[in-house]
Every structure is written in C-alpha cells, then in structure tokens.
mmCIF file of the C-alpha atoms, coordinates in Angstrom:
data_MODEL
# 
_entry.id   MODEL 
# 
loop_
_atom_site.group_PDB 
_atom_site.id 
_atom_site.type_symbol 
_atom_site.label_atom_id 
_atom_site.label_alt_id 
_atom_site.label_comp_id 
_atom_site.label_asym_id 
_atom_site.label_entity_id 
_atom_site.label_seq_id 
_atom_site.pdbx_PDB_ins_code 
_atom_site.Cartn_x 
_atom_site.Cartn_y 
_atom_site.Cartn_z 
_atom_site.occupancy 
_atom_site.B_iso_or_equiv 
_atom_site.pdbx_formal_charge 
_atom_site.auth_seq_id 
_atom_site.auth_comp_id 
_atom_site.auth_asym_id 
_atom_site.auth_atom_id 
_atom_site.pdbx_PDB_model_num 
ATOM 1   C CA . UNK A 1 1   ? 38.709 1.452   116.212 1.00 0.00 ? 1   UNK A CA 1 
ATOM 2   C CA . UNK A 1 2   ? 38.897 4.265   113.794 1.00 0.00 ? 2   UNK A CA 1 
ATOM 3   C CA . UNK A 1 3   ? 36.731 7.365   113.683 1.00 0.00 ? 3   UNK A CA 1 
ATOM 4   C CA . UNK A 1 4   ? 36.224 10.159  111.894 1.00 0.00 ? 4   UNK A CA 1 
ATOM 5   C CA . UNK A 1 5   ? 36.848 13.302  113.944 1.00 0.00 ? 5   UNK A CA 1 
ATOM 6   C CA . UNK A 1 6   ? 33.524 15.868  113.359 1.00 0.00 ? 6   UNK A CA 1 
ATOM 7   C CA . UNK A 1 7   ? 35.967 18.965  115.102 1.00 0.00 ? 7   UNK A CA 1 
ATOM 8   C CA . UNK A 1 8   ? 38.596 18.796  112.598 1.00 0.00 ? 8   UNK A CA 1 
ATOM 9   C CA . UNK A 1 9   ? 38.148 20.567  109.849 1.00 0.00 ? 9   UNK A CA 1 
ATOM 10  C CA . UNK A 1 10  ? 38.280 18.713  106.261 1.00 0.00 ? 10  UNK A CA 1 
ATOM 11  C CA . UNK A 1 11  ? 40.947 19.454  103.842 1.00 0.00 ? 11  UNK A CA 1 
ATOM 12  C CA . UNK A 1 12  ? 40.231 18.260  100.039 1.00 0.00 ? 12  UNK A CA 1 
ATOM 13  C CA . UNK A 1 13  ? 42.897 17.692  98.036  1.00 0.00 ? 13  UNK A CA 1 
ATOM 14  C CA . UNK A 1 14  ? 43.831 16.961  94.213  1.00 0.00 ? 14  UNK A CA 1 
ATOM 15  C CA . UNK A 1 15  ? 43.647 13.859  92.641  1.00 0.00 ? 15  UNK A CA 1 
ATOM 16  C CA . UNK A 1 16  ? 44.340 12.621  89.136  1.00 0.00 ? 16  UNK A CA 1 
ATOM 17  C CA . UNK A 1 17  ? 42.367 9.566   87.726  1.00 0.00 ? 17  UNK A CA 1 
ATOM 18  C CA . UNK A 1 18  ? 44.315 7.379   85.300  1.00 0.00 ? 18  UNK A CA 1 
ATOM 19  C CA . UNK A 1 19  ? 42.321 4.908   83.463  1.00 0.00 ? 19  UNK A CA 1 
ATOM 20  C CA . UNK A 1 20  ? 45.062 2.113   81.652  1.00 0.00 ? 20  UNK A CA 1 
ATOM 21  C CA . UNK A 1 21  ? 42.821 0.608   78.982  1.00 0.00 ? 21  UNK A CA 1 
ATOM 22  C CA . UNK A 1 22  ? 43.409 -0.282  75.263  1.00 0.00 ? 22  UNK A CA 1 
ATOM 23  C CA . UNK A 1 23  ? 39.309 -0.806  74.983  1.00 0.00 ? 23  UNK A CA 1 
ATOM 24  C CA . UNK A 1 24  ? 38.414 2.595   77.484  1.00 0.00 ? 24  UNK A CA 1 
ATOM 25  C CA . UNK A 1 25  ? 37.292 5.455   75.914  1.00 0.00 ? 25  UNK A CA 1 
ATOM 26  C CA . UNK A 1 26  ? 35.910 8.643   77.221  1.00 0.00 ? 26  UNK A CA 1 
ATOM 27  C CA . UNK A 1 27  ? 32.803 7.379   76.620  1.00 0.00 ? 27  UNK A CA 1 
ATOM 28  C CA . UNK A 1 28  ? 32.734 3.630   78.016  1.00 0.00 ? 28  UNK A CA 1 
ATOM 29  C CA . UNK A 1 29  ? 35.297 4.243   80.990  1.00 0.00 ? 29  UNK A CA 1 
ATOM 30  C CA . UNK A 1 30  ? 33.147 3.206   83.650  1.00 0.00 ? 30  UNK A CA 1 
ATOM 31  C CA . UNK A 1 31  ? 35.670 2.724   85.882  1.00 0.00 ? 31  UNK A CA 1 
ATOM 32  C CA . UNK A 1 32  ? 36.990 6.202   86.200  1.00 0.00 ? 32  UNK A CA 1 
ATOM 33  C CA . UNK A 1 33  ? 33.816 7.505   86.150  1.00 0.00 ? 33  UNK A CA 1 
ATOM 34  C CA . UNK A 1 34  ? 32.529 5.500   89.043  1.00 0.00 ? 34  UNK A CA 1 
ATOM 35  C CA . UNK A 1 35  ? 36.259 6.571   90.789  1.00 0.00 ? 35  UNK A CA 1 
ATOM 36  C CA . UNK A 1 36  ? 35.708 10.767  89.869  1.00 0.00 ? 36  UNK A CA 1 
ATOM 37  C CA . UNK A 1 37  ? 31.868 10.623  91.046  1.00 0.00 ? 37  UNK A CA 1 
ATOM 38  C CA . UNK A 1 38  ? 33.201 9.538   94.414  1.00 0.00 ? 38  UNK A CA 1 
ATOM 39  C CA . UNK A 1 39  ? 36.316 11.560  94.263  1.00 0.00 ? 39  UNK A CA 1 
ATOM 40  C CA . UNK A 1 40  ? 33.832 14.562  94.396  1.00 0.00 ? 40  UNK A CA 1 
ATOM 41  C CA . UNK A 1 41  ? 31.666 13.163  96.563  1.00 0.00 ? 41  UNK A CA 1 
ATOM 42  C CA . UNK A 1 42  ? 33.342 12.841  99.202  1.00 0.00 ? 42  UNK A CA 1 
ATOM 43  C CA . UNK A 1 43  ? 34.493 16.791  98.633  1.00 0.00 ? 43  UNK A CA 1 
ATOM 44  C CA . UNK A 1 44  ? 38.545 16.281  96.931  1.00 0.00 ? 44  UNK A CA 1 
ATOM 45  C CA . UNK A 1 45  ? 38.865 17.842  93.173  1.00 0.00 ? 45  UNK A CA 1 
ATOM 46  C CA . UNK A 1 46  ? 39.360 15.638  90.457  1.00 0.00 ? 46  UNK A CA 1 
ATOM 47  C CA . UNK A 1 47  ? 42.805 17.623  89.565  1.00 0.00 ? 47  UNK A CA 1 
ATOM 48  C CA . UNK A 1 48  ? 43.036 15.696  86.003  1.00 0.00 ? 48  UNK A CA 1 
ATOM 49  C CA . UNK A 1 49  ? 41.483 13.121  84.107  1.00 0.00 ? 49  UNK A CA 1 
ATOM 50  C CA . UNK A 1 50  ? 42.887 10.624  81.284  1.00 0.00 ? 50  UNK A CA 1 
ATOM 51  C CA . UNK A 1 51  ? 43.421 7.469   79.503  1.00 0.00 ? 51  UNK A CA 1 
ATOM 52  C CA . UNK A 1 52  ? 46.530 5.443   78.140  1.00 0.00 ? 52  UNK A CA 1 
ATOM 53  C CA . UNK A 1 53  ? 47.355 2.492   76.318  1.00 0.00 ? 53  UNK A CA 1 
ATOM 54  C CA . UNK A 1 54  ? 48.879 -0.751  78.269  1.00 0.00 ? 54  UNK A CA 1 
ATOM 55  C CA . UNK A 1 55  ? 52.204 0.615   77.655  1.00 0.00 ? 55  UNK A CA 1 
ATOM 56  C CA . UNK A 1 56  ? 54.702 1.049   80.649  1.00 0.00 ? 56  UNK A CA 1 
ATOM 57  C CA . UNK A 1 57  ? 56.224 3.382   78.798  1.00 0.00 ? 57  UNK A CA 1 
ATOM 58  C CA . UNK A 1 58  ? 53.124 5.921   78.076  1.00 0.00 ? 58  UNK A CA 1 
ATOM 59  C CA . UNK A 1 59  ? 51.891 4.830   81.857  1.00 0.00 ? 59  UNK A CA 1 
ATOM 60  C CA . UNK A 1 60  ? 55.297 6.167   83.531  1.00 0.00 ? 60  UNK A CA 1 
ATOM 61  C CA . UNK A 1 61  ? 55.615 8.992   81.403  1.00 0.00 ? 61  UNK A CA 1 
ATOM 62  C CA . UNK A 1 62  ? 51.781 10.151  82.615  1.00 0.00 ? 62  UNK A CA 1 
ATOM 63  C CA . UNK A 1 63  ? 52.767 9.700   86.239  1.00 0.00 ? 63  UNK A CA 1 
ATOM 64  C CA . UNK A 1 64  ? 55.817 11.192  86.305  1.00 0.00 ? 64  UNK A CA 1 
ATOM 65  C CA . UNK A 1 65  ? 54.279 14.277  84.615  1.00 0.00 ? 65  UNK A CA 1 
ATOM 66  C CA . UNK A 1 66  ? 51.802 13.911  87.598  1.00 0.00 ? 66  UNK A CA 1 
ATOM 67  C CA . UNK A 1 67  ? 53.401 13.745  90.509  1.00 0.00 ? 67  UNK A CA 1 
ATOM 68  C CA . UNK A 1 68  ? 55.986 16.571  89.049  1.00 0.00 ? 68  UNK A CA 1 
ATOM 69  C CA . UNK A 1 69  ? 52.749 18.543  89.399  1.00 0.00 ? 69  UNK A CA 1 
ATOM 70  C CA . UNK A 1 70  ? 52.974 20.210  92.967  1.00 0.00 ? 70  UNK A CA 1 
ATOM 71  C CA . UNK A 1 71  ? 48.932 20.950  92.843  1.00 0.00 ? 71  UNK A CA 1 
ATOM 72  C CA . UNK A 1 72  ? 48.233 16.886  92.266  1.00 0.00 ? 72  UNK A CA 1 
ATOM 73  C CA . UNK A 1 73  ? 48.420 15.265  95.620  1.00 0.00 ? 73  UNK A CA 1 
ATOM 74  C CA . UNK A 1 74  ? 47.294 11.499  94.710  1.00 0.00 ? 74  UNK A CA 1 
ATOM 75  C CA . UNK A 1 75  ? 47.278 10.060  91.648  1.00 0.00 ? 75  UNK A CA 1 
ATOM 76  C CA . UNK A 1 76  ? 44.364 7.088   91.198  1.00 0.00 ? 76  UNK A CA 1 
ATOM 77  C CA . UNK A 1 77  ? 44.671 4.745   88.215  1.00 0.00 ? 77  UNK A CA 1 
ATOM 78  C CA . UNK A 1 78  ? 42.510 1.534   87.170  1.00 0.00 ? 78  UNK A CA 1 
ATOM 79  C CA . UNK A 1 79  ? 43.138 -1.026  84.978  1.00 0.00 ? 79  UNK A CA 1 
ATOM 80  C CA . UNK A 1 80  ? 46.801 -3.199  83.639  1.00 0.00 ? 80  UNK A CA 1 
ATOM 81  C CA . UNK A 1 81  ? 46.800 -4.800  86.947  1.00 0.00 ? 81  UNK A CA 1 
ATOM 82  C CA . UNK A 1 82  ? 46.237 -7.895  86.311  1.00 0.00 ? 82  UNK A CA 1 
ATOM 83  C CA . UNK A 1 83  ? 48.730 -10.878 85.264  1.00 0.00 ? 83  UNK A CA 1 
ATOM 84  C CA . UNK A 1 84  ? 48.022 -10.999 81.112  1.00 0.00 ? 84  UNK A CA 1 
ATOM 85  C CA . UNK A 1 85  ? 51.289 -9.709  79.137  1.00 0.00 ? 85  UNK A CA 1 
ATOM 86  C CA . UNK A 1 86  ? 49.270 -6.390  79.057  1.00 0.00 ? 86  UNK A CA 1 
ATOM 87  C CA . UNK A 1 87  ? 49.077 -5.781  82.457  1.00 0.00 ? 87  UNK A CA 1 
ATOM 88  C CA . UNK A 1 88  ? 51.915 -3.439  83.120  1.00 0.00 ? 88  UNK A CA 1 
ATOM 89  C CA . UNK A 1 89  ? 51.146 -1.016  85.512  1.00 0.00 ? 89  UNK A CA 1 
ATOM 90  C CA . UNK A 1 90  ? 52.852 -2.748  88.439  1.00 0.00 ? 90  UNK A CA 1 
ATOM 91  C CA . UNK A 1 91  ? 55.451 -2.294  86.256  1.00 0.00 ? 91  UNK A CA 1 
ATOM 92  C CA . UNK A 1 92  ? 55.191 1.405   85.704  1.00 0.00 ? 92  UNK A CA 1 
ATOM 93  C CA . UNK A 1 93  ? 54.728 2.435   89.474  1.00 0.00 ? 93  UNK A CA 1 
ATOM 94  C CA . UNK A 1 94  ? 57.955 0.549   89.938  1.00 0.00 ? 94  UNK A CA 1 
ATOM 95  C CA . UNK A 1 95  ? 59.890 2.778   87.962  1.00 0.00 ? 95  UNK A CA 1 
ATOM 96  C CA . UNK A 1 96  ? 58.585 5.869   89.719  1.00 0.00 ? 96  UNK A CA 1 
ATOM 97  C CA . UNK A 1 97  ? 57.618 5.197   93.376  1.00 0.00 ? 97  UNK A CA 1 
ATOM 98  C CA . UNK A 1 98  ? 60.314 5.847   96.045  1.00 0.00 ? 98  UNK A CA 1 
ATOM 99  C CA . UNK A 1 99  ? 58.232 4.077   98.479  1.00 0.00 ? 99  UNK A CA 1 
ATOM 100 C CA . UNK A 1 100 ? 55.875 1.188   98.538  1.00 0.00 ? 100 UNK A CA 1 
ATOM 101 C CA . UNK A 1 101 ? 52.746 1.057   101.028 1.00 0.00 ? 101 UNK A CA 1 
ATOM 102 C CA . UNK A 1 102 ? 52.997 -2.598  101.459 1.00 0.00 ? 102 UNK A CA 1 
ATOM 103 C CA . UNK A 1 103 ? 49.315 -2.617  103.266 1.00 0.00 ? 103 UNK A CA 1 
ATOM 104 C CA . UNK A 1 104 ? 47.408 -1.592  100.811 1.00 0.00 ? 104 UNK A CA 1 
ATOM 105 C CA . UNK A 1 105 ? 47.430 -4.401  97.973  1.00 0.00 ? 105 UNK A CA 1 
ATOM 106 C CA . UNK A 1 106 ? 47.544 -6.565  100.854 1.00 0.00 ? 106 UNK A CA 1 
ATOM 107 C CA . UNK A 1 107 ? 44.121 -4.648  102.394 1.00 0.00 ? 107 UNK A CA 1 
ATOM 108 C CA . UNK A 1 108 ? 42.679 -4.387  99.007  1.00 0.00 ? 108 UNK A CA 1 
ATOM 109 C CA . UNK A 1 109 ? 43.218 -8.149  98.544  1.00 0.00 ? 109 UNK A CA 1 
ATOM 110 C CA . UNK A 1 110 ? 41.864 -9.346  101.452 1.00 0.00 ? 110 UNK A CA 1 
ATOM 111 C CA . UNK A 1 111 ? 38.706 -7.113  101.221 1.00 0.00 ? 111 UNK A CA 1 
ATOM 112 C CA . UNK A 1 112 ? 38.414 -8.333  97.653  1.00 0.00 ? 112 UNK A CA 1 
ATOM 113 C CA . UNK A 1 113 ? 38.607 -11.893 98.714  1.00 0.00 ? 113 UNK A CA 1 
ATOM 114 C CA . UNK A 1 114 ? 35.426 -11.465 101.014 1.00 0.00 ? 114 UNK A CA 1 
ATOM 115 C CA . UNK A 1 115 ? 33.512 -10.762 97.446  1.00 0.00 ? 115 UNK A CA 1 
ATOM 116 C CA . UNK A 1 116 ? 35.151 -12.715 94.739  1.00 0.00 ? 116 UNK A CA 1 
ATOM 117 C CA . UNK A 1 117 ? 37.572 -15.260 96.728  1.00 0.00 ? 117 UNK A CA 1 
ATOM 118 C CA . UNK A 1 118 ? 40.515 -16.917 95.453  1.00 0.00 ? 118 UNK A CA 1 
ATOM 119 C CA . UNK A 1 119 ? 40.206 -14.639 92.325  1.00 0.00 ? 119 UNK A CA 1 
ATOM 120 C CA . UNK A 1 120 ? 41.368 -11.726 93.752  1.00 0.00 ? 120 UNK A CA 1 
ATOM 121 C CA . UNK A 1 121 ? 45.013 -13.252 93.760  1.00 0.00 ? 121 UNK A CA 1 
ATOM 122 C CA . UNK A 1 122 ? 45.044 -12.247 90.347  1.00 0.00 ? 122 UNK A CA 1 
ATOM 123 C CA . UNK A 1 123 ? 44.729 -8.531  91.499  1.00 0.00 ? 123 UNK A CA 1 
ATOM 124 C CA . UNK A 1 124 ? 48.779 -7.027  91.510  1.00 0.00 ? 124 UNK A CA 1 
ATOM 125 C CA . UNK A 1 125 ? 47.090 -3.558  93.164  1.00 0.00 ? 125 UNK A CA 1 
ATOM 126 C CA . UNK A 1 126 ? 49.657 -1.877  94.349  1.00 0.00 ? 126 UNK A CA 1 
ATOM 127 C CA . UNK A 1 127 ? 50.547 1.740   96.308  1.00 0.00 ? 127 UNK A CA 1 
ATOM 128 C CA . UNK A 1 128 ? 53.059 3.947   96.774  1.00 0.00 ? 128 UNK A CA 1 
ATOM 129 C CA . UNK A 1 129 ? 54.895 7.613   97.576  1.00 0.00 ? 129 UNK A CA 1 
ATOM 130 C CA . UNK A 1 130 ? 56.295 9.165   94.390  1.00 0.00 ? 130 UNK A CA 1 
ATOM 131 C CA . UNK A 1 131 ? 58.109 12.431  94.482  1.00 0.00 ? 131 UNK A CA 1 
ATOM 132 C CA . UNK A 1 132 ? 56.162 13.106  97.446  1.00 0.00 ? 132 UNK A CA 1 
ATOM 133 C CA . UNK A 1 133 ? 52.594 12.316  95.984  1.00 0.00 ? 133 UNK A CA 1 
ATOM 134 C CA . UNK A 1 134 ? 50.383 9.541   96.951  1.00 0.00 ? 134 UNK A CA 1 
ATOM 135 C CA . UNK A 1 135 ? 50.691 6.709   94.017  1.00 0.00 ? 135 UNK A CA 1 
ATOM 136 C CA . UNK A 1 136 ? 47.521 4.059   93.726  1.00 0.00 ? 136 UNK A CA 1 
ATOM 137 C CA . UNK A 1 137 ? 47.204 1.391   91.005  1.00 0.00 ? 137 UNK A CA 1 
ATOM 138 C CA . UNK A 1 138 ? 43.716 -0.106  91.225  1.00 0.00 ? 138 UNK A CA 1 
ATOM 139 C CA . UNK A 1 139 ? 42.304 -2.894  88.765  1.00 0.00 ? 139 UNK A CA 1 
ATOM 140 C CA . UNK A 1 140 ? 40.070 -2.216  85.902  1.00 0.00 ? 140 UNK A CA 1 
ATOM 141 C CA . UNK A 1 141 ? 37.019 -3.367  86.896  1.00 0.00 ? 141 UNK A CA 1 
ATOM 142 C CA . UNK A 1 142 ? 34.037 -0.790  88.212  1.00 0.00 ? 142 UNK A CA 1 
ATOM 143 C CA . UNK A 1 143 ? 33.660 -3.441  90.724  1.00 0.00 ? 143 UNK A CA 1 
ATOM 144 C CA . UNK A 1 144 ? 37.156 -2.746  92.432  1.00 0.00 ? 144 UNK A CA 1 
ATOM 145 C CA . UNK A 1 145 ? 37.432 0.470   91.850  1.00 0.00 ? 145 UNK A CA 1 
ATOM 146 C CA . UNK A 1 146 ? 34.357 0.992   94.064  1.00 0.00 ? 146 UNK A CA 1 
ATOM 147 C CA . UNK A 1 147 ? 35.773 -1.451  96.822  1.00 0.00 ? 147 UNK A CA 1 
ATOM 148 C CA . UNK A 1 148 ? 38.788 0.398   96.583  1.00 0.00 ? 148 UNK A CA 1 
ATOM 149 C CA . UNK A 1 149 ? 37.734 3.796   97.519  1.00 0.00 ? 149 UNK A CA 1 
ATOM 150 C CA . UNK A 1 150 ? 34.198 2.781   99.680  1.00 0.00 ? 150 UNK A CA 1 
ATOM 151 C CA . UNK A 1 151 ? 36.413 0.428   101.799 1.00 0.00 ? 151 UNK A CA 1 
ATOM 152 C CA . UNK A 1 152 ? 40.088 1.730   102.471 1.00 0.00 ? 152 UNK A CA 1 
ATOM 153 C CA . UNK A 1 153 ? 40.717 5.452   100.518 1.00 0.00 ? 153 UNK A CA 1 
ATOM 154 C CA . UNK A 1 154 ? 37.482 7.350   101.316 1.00 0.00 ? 154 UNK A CA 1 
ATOM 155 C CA . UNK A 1 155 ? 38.593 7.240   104.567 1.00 0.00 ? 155 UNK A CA 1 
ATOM 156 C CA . UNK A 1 156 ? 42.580 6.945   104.145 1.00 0.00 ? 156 UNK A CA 1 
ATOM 157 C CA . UNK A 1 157 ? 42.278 10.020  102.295 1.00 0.00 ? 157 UNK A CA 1 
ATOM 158 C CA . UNK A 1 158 ? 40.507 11.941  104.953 1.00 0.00 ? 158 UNK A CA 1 
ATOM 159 C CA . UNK A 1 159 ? 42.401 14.010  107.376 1.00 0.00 ? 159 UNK A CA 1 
ATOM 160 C CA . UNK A 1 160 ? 39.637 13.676  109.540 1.00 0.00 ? 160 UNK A CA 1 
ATOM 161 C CA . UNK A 1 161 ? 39.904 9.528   110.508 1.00 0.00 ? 161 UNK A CA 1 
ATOM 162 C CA . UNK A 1 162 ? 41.584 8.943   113.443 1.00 0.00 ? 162 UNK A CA 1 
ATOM 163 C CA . UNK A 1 163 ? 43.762 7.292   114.881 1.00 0.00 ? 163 UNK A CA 1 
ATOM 164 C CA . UNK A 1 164 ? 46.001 8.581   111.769 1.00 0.00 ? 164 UNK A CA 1 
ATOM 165 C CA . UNK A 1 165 ? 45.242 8.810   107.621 1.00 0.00 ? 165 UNK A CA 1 
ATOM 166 C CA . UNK A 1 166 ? 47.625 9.413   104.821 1.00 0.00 ? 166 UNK A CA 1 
ATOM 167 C CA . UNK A 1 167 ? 46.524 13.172  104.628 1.00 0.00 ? 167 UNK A CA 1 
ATOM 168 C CA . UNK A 1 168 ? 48.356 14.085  107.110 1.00 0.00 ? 168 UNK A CA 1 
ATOM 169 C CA . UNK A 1 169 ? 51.321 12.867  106.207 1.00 0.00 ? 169 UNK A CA 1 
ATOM 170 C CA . UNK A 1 170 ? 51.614 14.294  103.481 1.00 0.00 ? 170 UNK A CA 1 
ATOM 171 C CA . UNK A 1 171 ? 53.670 17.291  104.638 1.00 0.00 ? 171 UNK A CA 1 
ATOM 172 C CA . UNK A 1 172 ? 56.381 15.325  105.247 1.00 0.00 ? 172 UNK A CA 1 
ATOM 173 C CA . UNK A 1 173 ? 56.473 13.084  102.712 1.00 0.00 ? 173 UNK A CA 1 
ATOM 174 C CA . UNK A 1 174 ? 59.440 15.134  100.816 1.00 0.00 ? 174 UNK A CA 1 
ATOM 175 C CA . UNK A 1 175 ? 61.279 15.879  104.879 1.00 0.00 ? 175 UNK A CA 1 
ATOM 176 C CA . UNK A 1 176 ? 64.233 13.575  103.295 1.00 0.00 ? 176 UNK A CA 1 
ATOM 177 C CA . UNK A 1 177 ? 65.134 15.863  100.673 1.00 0.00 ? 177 UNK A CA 1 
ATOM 178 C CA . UNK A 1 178 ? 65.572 18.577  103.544 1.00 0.00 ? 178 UNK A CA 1 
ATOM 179 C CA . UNK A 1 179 ? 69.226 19.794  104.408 1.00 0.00 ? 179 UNK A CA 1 
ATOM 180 C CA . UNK A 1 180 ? 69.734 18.455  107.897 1.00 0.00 ? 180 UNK A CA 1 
ATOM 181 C CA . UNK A 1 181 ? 69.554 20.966  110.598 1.00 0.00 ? 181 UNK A CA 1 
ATOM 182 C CA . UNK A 1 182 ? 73.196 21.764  111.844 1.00 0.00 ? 182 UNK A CA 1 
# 
C-alpha cells in the first residue's frame, strides 16, 4: 500500500496552471483557482499562471513555451477535454508530449466514475512527459480538477510516497538525450 515517508525530506517543485476556456476569465476561473490553492497547499510554487482560447494552436504554443522553461517542472491545465469540436487539448498534448502516462486518464476515469458514472467517458484527460517536464490535461470542471489533484497528483507529485512517485523521476526523464557512455 502506499505511504508517505515522514524521514524524507520534501522537495516542492514548479508548476504552471493552464486554464483552456473561451468563457474563463481571471476573474470566474474557478477551476484554476481551486488547482493553485492546492498547488500551494500542499507546499509546490505555482511557477505561472494563464488562460487560452480552445485553439490547439494557442494551447501548443503555451506548452511548448512551458516545458522549454527549465524552472517549470509540471505543467497542469483544465478545460478542452471533452468531446465538443472545441475540445482540443488532447489534441495539443499530442503534438508536444514524447511520452504518454497511459495510467493516468485511465486512474482519473475510473475515480471519476465512482462520482459521476458512465459520464466520465466523456472525460479525454490525458498525461504525459514533454521535453522532460511532467504534461497533465485535466477537464474544466472545479469538480475534476479537485478529484484530480486530492486523489492521484497530491500524492504522485510528492517525492515523499512510497513505493515510488513521479518526483523522483524526474532526473532522468531527459537520460535519452545523454551521449552513451563509451
């Protein structure tokens, strides 16, 4: 079963909040709020905040300017997950990750299906590695975005949870890119 380990030390680390929204506004954007308030809660920096359009185009363009960023280690976004002709984030991460983490839409999903049932086979949330940072496409509502991070990231993203967690991974996520040893 999986445990936090008290002797370790915690490491925070950088995460950037993307809210995909044609409605959101500073203002209104419940859902990234409700996603930074934990991000901070649970002791990680909220590295950068914004909002785009449901435009693949503007949506790539933001996370490849992210995960360029050697100080952002995750990058969080909610909303355009979903199955309407504006839903393209899916789309987006496709055309950046290098790696998908299979389990985690399929965890998300079938935590999601304990509160809303059959509905959450609507839900296209998705994860990945791009570029060597930590890629997560979470659905719009404040609803998921809490169940995302209170169920599966609050504790992937803590290098404390044992028996393993993403954190530490992460220094090797980039080890292909390294000459091989002679």
């Amino acid at each position: 079963m999986a445990r936090l380990d008290e002797s370790r030390p915690f490491i925070a680390i950088n995460i950037a909040v993307l809210t995909v929204s044609d409605t959101r506004t500073a203002a209104n954007d419940t859902s990234g709020d409700a996603l930074a308030e934990r991000i901070a809660k649970a002791g990680h920096h909220v590295a950068a905040r914004a909002i785009e359009k449901d435009d693949a185009g503007a949506i790539e363009a933001r996370l490849r300017g992210w995960i360029a960023d050697r100080e952002i280690d995750v990058v969080i976004t909610t909303g355009g997950t979903g199955i309407t002709g504006r839903d393209v984030t899916p789309e987006a991460f496709e055309r950046v990750m290098d790696k998908r983490i299979e389990g985690f839409g399929e965890l998300f999903r079938m935590l999601s299906y304990q509160k809303i049932g059959t509905s959450t086979m609507q839900s296209r949330a998705l994860a990945g590695v791009a570029n060597g940072t930590y890629i997560f496409a979470l659905p719009g509502s404040t609803g998921a975005v809490k169940d995302a991070w209170d169920d599966i990231l609050v504790f992937q993203l803590d290098n404390r949870l044992r028996p393993c967690n993403l954190v530490e991974l992460m220094p090797r996520l980039l080890e292909h890119l390294k000459p091989a040893a002679a």
